[in-house]
N, CA, C and O atoms as a DFTB+ gen file, in Angstrom:
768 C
 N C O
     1  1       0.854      -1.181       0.000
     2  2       0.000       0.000       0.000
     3  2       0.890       1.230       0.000
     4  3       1.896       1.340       0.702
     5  1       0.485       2.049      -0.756
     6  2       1.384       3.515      -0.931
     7  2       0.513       4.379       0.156
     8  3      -0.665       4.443       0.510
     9  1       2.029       5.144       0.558
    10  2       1.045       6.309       1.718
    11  2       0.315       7.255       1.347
    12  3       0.918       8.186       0.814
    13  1      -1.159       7.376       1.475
    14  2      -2.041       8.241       1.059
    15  2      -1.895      10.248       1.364
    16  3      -1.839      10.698       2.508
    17  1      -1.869      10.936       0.409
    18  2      -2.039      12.455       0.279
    19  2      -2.541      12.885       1.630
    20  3      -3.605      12.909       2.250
    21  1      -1.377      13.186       1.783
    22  2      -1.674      14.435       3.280
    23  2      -2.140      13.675       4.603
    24  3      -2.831      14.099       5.530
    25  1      -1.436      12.176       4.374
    26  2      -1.078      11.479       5.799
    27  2      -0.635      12.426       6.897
    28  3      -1.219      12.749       7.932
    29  1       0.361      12.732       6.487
    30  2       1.004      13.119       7.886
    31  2       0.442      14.542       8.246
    32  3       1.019      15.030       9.218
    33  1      -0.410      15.218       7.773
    34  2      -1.675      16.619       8.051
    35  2      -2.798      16.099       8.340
    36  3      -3.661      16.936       8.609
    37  1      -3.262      14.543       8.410
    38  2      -4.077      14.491       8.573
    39  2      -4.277      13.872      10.150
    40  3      -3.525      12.986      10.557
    41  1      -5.594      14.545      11.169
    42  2      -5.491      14.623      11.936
    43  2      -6.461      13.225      11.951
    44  3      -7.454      13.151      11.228
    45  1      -5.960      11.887      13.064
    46  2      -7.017      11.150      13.396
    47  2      -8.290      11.551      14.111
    48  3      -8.567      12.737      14.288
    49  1      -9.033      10.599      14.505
    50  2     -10.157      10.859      15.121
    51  2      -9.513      10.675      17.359
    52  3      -8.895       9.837      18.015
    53  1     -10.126      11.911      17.618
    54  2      -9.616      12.057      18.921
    55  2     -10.622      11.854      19.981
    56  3     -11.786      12.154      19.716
    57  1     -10.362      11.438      21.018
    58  2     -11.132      10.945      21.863
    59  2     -11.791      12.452      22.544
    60  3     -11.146      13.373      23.042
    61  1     -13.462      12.328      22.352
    62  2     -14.217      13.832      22.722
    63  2     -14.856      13.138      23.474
    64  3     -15.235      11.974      23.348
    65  1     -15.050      14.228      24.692
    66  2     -15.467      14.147      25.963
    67  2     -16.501      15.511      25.881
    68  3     -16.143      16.686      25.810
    69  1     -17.977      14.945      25.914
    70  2     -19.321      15.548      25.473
    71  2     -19.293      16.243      26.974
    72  3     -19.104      15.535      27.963
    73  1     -19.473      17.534      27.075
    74  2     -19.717      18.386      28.413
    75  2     -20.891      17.652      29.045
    76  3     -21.838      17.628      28.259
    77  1     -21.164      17.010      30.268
    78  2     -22.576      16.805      30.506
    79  2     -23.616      17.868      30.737
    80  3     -23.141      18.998      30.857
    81  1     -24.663      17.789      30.809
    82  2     -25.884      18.938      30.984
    83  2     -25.600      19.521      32.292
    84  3     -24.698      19.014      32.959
    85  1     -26.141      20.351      32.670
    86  2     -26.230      21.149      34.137
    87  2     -26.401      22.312      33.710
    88  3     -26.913      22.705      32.662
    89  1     -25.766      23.083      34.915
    90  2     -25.479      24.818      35.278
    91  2     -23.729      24.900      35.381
    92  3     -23.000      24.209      36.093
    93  1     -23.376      25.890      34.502
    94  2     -21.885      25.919      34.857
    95  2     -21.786      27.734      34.477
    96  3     -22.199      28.442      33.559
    97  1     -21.035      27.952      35.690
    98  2     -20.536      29.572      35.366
    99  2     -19.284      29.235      34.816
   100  3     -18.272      28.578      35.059
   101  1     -20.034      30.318      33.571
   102  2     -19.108      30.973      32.263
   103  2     -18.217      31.828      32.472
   104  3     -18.024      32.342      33.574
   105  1     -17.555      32.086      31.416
   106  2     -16.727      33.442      31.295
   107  2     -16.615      33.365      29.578
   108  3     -16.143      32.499      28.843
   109  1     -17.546      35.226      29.177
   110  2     -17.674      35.866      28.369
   111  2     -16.215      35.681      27.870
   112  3     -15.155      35.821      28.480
   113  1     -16.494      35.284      26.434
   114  2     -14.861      34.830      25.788
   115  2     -14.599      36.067      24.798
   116  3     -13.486      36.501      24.500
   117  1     -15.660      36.482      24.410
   118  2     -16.019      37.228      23.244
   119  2     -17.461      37.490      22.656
   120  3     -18.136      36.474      22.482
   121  1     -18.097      38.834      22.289
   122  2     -19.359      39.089      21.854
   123  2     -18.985      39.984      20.927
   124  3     -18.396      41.053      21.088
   125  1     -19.708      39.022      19.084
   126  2     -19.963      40.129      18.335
   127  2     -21.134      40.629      17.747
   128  3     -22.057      39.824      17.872
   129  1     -21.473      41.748      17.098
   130  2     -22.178      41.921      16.471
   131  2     -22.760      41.380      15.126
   132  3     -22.179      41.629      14.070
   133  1     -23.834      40.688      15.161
   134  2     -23.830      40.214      13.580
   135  2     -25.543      40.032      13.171
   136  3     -26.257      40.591      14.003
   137  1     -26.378      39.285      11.932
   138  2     -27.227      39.376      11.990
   139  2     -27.971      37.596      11.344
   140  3     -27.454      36.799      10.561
   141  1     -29.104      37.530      11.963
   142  2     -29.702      36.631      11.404
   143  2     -29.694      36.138      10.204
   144  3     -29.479      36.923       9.280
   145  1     -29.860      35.120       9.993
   146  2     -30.485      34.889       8.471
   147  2     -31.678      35.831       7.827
   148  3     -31.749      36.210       6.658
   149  1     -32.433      36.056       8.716
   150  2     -33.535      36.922       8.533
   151  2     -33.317      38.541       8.562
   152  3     -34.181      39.407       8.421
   153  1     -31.943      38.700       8.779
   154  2     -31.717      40.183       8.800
   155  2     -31.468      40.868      10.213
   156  3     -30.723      41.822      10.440
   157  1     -32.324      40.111      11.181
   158  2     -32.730      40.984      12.322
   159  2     -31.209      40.959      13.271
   160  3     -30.441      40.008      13.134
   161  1     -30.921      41.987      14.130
   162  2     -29.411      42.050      14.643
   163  2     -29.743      40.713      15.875
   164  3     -30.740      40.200      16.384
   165  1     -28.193      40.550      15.959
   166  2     -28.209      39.655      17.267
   167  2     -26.915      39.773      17.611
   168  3     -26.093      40.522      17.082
   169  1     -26.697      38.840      18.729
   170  2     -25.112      39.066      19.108
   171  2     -24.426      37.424      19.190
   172  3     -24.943      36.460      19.754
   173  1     -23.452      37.450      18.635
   174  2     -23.056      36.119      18.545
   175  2     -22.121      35.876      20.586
   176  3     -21.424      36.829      20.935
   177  1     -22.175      35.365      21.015
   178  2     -21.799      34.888      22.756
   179  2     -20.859      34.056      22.642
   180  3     -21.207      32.923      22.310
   181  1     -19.761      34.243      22.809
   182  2     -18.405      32.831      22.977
   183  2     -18.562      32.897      24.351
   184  3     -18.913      33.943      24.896
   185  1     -18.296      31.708      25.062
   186  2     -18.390      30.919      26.587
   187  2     -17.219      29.906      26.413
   188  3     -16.870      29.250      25.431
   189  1     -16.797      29.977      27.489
   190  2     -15.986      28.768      28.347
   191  2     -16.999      28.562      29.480
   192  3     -18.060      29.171      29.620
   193  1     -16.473      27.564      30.296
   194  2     -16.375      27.029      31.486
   195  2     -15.570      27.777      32.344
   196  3     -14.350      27.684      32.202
   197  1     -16.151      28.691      33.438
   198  2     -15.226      29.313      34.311
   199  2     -14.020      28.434      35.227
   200  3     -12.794      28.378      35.329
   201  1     -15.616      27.615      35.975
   202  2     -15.221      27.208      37.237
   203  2     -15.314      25.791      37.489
   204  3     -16.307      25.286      36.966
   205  1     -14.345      24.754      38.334
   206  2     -15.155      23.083      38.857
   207  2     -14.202      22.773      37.579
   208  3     -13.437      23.531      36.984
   209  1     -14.573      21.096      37.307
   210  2     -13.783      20.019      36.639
   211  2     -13.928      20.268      35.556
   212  3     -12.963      19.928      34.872
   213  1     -15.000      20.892      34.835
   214  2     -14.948      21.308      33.388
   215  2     -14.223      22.746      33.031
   216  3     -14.044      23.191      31.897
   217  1     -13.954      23.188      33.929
   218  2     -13.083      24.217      33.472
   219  2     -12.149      24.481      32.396
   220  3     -11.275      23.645      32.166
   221  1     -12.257      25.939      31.454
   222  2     -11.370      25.515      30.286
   223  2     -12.169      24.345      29.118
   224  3     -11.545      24.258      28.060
   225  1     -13.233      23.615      29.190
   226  2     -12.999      23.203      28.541
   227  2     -13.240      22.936      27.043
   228  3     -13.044      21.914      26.386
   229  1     -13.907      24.612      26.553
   230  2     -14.362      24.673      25.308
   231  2     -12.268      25.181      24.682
   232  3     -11.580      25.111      23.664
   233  1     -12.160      25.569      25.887
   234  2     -10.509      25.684      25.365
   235  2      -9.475      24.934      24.904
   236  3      -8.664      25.112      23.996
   237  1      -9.664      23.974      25.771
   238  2      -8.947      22.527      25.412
   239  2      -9.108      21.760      24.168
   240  3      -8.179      21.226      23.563
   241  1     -10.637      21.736      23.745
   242  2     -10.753      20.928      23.352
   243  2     -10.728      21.938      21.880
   244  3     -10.165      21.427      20.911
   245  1     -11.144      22.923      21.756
   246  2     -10.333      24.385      20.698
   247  2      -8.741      23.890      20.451
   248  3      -8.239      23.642      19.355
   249  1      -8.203      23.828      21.527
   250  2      -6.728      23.717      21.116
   251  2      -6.077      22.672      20.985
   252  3      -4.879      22.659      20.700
   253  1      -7.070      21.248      21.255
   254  2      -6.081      20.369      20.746
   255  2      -6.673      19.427      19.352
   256  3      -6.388      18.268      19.051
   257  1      -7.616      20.425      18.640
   258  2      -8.470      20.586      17.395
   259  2      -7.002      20.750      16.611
   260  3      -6.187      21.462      17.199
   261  1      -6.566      20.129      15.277
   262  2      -5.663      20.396      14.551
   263  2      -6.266      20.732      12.638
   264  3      -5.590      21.367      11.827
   265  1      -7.087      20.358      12.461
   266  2      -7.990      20.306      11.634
   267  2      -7.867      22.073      11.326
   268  3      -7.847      22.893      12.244
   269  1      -7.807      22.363      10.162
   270  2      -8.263      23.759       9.740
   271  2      -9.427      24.675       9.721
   272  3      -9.475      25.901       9.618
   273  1     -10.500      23.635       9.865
   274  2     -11.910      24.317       9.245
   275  2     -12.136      24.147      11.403
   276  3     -13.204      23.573      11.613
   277  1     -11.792      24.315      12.035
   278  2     -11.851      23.775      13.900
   279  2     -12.532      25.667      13.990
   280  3     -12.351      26.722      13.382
   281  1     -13.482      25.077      15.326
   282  2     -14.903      26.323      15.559
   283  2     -14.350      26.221      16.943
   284  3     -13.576      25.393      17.423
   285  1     -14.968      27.322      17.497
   286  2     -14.931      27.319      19.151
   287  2     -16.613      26.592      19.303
   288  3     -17.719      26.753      18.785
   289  1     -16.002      25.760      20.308
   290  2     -17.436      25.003      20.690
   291  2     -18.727      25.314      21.459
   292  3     -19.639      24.491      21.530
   293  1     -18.784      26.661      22.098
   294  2     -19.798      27.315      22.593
   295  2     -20.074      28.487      22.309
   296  3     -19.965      29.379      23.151
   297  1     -20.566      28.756      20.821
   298  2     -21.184      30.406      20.718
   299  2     -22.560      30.187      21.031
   300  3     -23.100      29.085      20.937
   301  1     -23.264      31.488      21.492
   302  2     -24.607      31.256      21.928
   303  2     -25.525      32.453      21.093
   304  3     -25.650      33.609      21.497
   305  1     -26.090      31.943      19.930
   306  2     -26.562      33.200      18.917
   307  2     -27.513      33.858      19.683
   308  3     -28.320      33.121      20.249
   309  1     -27.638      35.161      19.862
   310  2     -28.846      35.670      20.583
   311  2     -29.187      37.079      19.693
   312  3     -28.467      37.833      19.040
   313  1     -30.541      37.059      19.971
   314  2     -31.599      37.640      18.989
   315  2     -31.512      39.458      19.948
   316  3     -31.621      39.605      21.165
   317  1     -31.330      40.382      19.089
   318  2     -31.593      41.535      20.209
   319  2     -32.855      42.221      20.106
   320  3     -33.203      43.068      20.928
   321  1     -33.408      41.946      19.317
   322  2     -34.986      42.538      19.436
   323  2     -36.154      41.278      19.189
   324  3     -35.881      40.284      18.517
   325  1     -37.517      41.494      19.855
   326  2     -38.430      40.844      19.888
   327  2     -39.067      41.390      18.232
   328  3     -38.577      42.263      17.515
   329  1     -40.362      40.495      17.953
   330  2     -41.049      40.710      16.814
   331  2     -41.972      42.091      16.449
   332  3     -42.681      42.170      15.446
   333  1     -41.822      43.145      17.452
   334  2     -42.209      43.854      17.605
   335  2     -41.110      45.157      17.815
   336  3     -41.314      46.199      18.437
   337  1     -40.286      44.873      17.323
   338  2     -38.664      45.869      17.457
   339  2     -38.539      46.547      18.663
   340  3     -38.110      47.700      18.624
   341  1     -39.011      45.746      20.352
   342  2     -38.366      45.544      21.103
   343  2     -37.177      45.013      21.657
   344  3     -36.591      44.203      20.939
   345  1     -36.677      45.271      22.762
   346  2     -35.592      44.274      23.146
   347  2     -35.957      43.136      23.291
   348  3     -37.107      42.993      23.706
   349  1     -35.058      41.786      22.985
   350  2     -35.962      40.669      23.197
   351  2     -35.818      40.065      24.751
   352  3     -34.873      40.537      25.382
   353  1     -36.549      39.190      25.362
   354  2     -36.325      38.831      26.932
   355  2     -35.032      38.272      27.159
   356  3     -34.311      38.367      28.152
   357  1     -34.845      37.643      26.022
   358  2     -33.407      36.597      26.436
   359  2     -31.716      37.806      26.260
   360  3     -30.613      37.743      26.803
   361  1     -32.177      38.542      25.484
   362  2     -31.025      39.593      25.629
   363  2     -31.261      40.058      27.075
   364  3     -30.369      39.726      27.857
   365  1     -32.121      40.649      27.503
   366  2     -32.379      41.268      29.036
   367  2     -31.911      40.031      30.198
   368  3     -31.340      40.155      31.281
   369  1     -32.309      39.059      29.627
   370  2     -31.860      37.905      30.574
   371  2     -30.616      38.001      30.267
   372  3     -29.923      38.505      31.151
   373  1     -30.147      37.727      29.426
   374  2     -28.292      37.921      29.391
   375  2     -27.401      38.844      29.977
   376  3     -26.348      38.693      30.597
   377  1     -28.194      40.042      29.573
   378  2     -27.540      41.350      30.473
   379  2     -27.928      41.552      32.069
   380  3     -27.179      42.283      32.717
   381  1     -29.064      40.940      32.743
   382  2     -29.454      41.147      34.134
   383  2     -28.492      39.976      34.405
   384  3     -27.540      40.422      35.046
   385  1     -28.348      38.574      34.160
   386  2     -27.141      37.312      34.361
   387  2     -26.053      37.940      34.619
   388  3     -25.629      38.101      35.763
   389  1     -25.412      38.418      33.423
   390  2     -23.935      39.338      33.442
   391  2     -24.045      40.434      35.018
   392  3     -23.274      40.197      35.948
   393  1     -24.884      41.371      35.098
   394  2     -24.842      42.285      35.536
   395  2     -24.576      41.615      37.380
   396  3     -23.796      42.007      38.247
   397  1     -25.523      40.587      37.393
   398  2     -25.606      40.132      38.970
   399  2     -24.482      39.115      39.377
   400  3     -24.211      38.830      40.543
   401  1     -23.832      38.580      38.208
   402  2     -22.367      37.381      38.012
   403  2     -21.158      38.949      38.236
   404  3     -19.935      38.852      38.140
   405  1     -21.749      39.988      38.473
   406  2     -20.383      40.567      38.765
   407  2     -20.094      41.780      39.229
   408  3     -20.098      42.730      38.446
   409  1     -19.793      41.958      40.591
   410  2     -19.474      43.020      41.655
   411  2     -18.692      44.319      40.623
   412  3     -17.604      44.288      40.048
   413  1     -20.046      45.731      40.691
   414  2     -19.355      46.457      40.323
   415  2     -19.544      46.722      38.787
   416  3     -19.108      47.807      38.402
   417  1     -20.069      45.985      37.935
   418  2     -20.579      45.941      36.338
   419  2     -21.832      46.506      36.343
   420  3     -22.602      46.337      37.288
   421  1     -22.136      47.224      35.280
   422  2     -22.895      48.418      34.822
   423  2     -23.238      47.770      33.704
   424  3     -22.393      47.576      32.830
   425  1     -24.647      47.301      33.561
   426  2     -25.215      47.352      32.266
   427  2     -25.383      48.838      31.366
   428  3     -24.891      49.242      30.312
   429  1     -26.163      49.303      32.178
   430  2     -26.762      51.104      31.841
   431  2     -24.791      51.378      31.508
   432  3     -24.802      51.718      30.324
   433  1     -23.775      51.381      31.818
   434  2     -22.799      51.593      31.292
   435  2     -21.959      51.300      30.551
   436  3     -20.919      51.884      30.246
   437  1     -22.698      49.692      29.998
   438  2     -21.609      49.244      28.963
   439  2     -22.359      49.767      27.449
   440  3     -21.560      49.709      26.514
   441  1     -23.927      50.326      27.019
   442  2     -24.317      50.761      25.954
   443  2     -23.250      51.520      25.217
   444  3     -22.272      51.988      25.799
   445  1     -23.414      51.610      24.192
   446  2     -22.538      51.984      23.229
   447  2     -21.475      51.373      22.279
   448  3     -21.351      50.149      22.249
   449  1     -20.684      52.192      21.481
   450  2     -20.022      51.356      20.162
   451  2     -18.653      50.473      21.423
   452  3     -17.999      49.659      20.772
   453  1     -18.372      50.506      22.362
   454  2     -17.338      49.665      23.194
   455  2     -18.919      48.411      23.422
   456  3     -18.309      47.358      23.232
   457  1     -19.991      48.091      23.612
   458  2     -20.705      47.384      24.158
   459  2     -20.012      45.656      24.099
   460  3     -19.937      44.807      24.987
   461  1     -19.672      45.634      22.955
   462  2     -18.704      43.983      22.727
   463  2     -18.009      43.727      24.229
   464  3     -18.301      43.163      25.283
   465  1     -17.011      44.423      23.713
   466  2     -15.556      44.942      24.138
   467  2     -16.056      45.264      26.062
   468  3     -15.133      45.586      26.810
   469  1     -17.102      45.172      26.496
   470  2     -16.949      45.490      28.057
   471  2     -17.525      44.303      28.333
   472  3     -17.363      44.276      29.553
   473  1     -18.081      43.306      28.059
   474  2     -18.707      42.170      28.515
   475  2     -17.340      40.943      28.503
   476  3     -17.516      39.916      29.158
   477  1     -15.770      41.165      27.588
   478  2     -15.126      40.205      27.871
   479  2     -14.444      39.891      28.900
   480  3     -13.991      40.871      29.492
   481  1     -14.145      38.682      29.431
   482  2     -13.779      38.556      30.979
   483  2     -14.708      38.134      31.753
   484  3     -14.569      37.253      32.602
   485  1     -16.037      38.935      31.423
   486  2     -17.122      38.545      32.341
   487  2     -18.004      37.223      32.969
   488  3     -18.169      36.192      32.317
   489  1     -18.322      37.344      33.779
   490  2     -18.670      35.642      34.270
   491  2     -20.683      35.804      34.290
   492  3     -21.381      36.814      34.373
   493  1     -21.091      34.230      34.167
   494  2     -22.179      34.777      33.891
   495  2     -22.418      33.155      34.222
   496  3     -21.430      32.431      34.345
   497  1     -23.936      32.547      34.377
   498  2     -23.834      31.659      34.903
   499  2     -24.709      31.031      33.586
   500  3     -25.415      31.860      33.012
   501  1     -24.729      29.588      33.035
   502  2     -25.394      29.317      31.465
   503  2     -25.888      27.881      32.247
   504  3     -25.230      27.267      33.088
   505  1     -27.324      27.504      31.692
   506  2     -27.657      26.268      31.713
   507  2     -27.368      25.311      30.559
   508  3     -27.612      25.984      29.558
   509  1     -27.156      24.650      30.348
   510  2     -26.340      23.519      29.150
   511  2     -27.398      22.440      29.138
   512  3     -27.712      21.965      30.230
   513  1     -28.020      21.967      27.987
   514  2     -28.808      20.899      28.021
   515  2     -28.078      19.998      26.564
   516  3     -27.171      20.330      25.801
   517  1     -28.756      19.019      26.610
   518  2     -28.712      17.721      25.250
   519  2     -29.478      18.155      24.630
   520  3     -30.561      18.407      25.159
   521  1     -29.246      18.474      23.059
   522  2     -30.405      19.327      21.842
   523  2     -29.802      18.241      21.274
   524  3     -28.573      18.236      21.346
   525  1     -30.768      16.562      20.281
   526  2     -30.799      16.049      19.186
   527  2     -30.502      17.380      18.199
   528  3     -30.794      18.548      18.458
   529  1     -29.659      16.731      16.675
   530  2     -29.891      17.535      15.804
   531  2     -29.129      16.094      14.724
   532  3     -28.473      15.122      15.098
   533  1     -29.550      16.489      13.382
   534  2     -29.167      15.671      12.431
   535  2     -28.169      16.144      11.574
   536  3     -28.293      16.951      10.653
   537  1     -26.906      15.413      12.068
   538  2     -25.461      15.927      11.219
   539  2     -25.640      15.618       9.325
   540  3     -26.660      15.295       8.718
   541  1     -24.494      15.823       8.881
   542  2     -24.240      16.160       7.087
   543  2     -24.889      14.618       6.421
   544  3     -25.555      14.485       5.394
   545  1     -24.425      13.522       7.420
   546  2     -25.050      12.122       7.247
   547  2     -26.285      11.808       7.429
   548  3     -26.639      10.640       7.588
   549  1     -27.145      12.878       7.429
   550  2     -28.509      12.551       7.982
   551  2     -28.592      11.630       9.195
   552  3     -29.657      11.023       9.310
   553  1     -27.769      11.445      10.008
   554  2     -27.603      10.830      11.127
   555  2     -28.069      11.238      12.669
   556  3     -27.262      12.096      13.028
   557  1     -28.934      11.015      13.632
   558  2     -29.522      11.957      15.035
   559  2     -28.485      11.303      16.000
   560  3     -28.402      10.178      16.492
   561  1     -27.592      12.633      16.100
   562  2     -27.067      13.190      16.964
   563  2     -27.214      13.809      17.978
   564  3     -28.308      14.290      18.272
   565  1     -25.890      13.961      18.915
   566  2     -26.612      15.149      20.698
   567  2     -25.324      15.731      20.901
   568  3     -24.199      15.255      21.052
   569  1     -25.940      17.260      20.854
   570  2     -24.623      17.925      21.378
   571  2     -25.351      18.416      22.890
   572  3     -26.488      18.386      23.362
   573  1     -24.009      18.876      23.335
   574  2     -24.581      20.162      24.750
   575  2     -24.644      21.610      24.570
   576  3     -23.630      22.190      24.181
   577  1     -25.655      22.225      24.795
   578  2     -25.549      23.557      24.258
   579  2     -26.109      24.323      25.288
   580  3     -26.678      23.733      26.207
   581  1     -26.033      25.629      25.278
   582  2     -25.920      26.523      26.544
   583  2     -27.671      27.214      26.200
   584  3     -27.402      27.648      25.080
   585  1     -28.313      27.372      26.282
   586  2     -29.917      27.694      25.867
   587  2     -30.254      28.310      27.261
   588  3     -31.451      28.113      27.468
   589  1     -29.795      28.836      28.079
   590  2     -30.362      30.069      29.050
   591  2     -29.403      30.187      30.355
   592  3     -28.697      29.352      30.921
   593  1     -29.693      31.726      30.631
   594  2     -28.253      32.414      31.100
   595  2     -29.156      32.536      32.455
   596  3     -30.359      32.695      32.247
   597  1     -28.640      32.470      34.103
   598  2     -28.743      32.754      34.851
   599  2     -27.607      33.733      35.754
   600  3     -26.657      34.268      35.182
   601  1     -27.805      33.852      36.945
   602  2     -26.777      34.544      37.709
   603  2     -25.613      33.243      38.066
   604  3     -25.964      32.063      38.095
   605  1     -24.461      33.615      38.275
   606  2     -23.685      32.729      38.470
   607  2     -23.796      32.145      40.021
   608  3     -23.406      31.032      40.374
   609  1     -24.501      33.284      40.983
   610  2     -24.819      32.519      41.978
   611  2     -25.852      31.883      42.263
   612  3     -26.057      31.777      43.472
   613  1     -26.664      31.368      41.517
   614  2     -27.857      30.691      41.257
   615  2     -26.998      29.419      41.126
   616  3     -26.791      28.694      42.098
   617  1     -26.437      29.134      39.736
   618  2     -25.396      28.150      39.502
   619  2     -24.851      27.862      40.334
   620  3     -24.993      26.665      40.583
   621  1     -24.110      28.473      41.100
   622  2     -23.144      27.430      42.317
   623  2     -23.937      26.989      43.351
   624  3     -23.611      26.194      44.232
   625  1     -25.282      27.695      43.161
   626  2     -25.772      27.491      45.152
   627  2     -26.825      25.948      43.824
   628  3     -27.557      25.223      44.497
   629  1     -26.824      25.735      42.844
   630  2     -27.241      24.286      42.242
   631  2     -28.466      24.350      41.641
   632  3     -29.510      24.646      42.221
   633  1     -28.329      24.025      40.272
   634  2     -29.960      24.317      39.478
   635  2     -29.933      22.887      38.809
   636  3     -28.834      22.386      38.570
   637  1     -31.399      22.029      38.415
   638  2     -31.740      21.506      38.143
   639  2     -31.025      21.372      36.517
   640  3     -30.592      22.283      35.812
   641  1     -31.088      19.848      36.226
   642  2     -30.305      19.821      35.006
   643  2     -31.483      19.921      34.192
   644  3     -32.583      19.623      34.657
   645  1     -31.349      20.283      33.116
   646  2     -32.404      20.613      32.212
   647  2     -32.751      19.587      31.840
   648  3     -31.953      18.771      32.301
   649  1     -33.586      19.030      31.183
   650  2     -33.911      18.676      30.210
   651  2     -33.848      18.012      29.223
   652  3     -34.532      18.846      28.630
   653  1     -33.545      16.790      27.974
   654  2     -32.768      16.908      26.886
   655  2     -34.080      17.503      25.842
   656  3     -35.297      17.322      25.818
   657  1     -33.227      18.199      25.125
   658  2     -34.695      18.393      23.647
   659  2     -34.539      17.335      22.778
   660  3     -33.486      16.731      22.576
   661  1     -35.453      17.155      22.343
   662  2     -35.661      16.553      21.199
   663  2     -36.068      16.747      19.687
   664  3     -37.267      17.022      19.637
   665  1     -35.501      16.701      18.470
   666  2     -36.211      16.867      17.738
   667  2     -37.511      16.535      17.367
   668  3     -37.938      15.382      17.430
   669  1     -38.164      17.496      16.980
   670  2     -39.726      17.382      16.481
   671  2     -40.000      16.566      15.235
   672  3     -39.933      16.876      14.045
   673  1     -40.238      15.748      15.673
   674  2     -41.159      14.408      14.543
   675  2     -42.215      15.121      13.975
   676  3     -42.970      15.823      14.647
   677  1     -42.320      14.943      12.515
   678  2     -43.089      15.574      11.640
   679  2     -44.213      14.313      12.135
   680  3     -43.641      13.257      12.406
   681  1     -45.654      14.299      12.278
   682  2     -46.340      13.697      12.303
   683  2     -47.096      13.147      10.808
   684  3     -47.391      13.936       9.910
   685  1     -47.237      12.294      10.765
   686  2     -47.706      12.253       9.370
   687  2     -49.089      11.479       9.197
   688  3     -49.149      10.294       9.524
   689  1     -49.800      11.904       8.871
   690  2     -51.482      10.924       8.356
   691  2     -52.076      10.941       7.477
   692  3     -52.652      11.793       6.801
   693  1     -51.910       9.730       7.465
   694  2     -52.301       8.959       5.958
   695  2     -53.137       9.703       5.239
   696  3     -53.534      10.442       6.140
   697  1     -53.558       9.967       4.525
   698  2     -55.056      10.163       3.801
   699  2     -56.109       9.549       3.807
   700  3     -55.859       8.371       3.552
   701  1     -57.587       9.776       4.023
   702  2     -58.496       9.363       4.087
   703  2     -59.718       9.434       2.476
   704  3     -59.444      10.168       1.526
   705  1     -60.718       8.728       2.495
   706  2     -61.024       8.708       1.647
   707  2     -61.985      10.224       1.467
   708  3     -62.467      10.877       0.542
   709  1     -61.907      10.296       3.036
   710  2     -62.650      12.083       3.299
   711  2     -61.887      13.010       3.214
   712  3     -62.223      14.166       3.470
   713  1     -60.462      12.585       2.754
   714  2     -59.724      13.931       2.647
   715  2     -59.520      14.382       1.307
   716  3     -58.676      15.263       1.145
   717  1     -60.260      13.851       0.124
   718  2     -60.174      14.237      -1.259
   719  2     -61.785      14.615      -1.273
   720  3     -62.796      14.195      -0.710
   721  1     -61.523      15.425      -2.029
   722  2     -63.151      16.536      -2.838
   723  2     -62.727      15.880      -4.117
   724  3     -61.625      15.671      -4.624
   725  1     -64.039      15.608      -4.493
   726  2     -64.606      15.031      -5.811
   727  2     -64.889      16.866      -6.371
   728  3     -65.713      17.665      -5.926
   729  1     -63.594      17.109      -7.754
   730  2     -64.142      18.148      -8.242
   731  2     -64.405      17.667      -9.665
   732  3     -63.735      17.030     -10.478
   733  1     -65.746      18.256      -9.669
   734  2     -66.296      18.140     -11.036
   735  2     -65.675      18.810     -12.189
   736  3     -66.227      19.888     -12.408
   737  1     -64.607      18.510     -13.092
   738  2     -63.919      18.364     -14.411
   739  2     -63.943      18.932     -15.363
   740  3     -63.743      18.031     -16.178
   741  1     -64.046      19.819     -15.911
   742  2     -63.992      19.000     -17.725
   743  2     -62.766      18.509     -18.509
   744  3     -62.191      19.230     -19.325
   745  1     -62.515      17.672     -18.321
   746  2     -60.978      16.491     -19.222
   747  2     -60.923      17.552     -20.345
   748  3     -59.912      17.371     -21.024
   749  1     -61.674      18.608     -20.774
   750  2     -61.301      18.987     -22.187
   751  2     -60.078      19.734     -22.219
   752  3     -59.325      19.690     -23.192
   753  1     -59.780      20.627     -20.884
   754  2     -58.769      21.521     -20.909
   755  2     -57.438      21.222     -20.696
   756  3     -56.482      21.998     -20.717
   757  1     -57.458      19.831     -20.454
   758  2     -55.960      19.474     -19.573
   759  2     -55.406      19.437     -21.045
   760  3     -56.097      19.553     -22.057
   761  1     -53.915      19.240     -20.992
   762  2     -53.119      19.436     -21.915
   763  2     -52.640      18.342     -22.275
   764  3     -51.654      18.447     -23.005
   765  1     -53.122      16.867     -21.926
   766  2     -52.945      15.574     -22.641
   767  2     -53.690      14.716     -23.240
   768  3     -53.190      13.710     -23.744
């Protein structure tokens, strides 16, 4: 056997260790500005693991990624206005989380073009659940993903593990013989 193109760049498959579900205080890695598919603004949320045995470990497992196309493993897309070009709740929940995860932080003071740029560092407390989703193989999969922000002292004093989601099964039913209307015709117009 001849050695195959870009053996030695190519990275094997590495042993991943799936975060389990819970409450774990974060630390704000990075927040940018960007927008939906739909247009509407939101803010993209990078997270680590502050604190405890998982610590570090969207970092770790970032850095010992060798692969080119390698993501940070916890952004948290969030929507900044409701359907009504309000603020939306889960932004307010993000910013009251941040604000109470930290002695001395000013929401009312981080507004403005620095707004990114004052939330990094910051600790904030995230619930993490199991979301099914179906990878490139059409295959059902489970990642852990961070889907709602509390105070970080909520988190340490111990919150209930969430949940897992599940994907939504299209329901499907059959047809009935009552679900077709008899429409009266004329065969003359069709085009065969």
């Amino acid at each position: 056997m001849y050695k195959p193109n870009n053996y030695d760049s190519t990275q094997g498959y590495r042993q991943f260790r799936a975060l389990p579900p819970g409450g774990y205080v974060c630390q704000v890695k990075k927040i940018e500005e960007a927008r939906a598919k739909s247009g509407a603004p939101m803010l993209n949320i990078w997270l680590d693991i502050s604190e405890g045995e998982h610590a570090r470990h969207y970092e770790r497992d970032y850095r010992s990624d060798t692969r080119a196309d390698k993501r940070w493993g916890c952004i948290v897309y969030q929507l900044v206005g409701d359907i009504n070009g309000d603020c939306s709740r889960g932004l307010r929940t993000f910013c009251d989380a941040v604000e109470a995860s930290n002695d001395g932080f000013s929401v009312e003071a981080s507004w403005g073009d620095m707004f990114c740029d004052n939330y990094k560092g910051l600790l904030v407390g995230g619930l993490f659940r199991r979301e099914q989703y179906i990878n490139s193989k059409s295959e059902e999969k489970w990642a852990t993903r961070c889907f709602a922000f509390r105070p970080a002292s909520e988190v340490r004093a111990g919150v209930e593990t969430p949940a897992d989601k599940y994907l939504e099964k299209q329901a499907y039913d059959a047809p009935t013989a009552d679900s077709f209307i008899d429409l009266d015709l004329d065969d003359s117009e069709l085009p065969f």
